[in-house]
C-alpha positions in Angstrom: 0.0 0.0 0.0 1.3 3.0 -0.9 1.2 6.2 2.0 0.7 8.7 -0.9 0.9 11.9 1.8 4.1 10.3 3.4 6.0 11.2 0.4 7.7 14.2 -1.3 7.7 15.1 -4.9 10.3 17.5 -4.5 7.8 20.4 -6.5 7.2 23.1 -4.2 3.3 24.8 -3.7 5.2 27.9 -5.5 6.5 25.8 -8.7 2.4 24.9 -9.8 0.4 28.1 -8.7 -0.9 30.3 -10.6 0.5 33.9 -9.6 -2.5 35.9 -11.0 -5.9 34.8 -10.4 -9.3 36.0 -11.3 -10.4 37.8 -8.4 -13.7 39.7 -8.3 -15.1 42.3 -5.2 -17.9 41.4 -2.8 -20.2 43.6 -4.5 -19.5 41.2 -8.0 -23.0 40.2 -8.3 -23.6 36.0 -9.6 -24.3 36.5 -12.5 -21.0 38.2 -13.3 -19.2 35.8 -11.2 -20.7 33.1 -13.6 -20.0 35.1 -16.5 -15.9 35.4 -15.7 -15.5 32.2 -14.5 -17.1 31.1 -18.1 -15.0 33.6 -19.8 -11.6 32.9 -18.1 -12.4 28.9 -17.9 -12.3 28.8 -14.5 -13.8 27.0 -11.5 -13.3 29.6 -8.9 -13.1 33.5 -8.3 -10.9 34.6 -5.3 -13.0 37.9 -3.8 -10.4 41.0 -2.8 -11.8 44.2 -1.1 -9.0 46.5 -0.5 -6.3 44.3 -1.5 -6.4 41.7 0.7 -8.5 38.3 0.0 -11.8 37.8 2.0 -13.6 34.5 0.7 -13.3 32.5 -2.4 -16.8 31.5 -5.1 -16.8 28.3 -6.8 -19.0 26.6 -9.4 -20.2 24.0 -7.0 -21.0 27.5 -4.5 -23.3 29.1 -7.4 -25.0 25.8 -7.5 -25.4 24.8 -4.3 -25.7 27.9 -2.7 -27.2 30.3 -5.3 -29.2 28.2 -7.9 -30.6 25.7 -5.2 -31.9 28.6 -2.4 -33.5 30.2 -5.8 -31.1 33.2 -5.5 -31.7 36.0 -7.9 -28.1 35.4 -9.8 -28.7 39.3 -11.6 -28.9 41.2 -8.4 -27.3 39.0 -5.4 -23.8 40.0 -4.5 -21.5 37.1 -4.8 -20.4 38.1 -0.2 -24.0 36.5 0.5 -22.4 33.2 -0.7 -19.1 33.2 -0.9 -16.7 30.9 1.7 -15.1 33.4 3.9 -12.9 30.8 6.1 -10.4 30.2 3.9 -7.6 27.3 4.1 -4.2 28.9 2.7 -0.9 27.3 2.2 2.8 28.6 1.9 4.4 28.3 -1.4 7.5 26.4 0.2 5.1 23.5 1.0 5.7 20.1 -0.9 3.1 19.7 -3.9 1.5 16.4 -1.4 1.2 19.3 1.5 -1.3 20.7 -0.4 -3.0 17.1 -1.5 -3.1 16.4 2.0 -5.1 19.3 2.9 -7.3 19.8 -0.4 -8.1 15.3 0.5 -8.8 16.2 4.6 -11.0 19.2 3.6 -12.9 17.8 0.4 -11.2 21.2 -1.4 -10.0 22.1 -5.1 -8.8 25.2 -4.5 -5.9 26.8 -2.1 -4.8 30.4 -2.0 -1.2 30.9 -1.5 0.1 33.1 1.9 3.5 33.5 2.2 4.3 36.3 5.6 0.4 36.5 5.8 0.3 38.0 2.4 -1.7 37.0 -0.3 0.9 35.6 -3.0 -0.9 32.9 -5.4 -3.5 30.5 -6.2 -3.1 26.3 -6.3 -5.7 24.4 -8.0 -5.7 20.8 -8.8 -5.4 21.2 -12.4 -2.1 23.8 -11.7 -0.8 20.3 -9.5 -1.3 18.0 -12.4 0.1 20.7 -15.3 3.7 20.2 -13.5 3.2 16.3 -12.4 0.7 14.7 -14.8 1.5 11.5 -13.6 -0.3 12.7 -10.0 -3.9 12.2 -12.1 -4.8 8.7 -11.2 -3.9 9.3 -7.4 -5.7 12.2 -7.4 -8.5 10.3 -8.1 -8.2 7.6 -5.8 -7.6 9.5 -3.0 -10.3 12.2 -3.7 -12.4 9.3 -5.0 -14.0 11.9 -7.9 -17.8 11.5 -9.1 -17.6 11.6 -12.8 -20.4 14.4 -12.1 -16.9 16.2 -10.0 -15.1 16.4 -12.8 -17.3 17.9 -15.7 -16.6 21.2 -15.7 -19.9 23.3 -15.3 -19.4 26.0 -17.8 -18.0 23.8 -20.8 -18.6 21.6 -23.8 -18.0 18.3 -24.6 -14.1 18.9 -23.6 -12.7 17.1 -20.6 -9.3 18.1 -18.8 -6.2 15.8 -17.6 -3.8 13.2 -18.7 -3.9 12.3 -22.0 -3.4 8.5 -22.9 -1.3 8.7 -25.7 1.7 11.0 -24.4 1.0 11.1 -20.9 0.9 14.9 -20.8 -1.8 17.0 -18.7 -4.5 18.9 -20.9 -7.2 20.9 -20.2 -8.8 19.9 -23.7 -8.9 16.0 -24.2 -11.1 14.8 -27.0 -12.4 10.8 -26.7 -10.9 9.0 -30.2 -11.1 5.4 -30.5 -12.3 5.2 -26.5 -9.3 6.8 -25.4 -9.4 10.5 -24.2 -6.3 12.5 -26.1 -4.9 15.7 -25.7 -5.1 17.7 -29.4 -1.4 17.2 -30.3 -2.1 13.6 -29.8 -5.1 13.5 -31.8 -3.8 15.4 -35.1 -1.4 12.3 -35.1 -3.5 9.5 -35.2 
C-alpha cells in the first residue's frame, strides 16, 4: 500500500500556482461571477476588497448555494455566498502538503500566503500541469464522481492526462475510447 501523503515530490506549492488569479469584489453580483468564470475557464473566483483576499466563489458554491436557495443570480452580490474561512498554504510547502489538505478538507482550491500576504492561487489542475502523472492518485484518493469532474461551464471537452503521451490537458477529446490531448489527436 502506498502512503501517498508520506511522500515528497520535491515540487514546491510555488512551482504549480498560478500567480495571478481571477479575483472579483464582494459587490460582483452571480451572474457576473458566472459570466468570468465562463470567460476565463475557470472554477473559482478569489473575492479581494481592498487588496487583501476575503472568501473565495466556486462553481459548486453558485449551484449549491445560489441556484438551489432560488437566489436571484442578476442582483445578489457574490459576499452572501461566498466561503469566507479560507484554508491557505505557503508556497514552500511540498506539492502532497497541499493534496493532503485539499483530501482532509474535500477542497480544489488553495490560495497561497507567504508572511500572511496573499501571493498565489493552487488548484488541482495547476498540480497535475507540472506532475501529470499525479492524475490517477488524485482520483483515488479524492475518489472523484464523474459528475466532479465535468466542468460546469464547458462543452464536450474534458481536462487531464492524456493517454497517448501522458501529458496533462485541459482539452482532451475521446478517439477510438481513449481521451487525447489535441497534439495527440492530429497524429493519429
Amino acid at each position: 500500500m502506498v502512503f501517498l501523503f508520506k511522500m515528497k515530490t520535491g515540487y514546491k506549492v510555488g512551482d504549480a500556482m498560478t500567480i495571478h488569479p481571477v479575483t472579483v469584489n464582494e459587490d460582483t453580483t452571480l451572474k457576473e461571477c458566472a459570466e468570468i468564470m465562463a470567460e476565463k475557464h475557470v472554477g473559482s473566483l478569489l473575492i479581494e476588497e481592498k487588496g487583501r483576499v476575503v472568501g473565495i466563489v466556486t462553481e459548486q458554491d453558485l449551484v449549491r448555494k445560489a441556484i438551489a436557495n432560488l437566489l436571484d443570480p442578476a442582483s445578489t452580490p457574490v459576499k452572501k455566498i461566498m466561503e469566507k474561512e479560507l484554508l491557505t498554504i505557503s508556497p514552500d510547502k511540498d506539492i502532497y502538503d497541499a493534496l493532503k489538505i485539499m483530501r482532509d478538507y474535500n477542497i480544489r482550491h488553495l490560495p497561497v500566503v507567504d508572511k500572511g500576504r496573499f501571493v498565489g492561487f493552487l488548484t488541482i489542475k495547476d498540480i497535475l500541469k507540472i506532475q501529470p502523472q499525479l492524475f490517477d492518485l488524485i482520483v483515488e484518493k479524492f475518489e472523484l464522481r464523474e459528475e466532479a469532474r465535468k466542468p460546469v461551464f464547458g462543452g464536450e471537452d474534458t481536462e487531464g492526462v492524456c493517454e497517448v503521451c501522458g501529458n496533462y490537458s485541459d482539452n482532451l477529446e475521446d478517439v477510438d475510447g481513449q481521451k487525447v490531448c489535441p497534439q495527440c489527436k492530429d497524429t493519429l
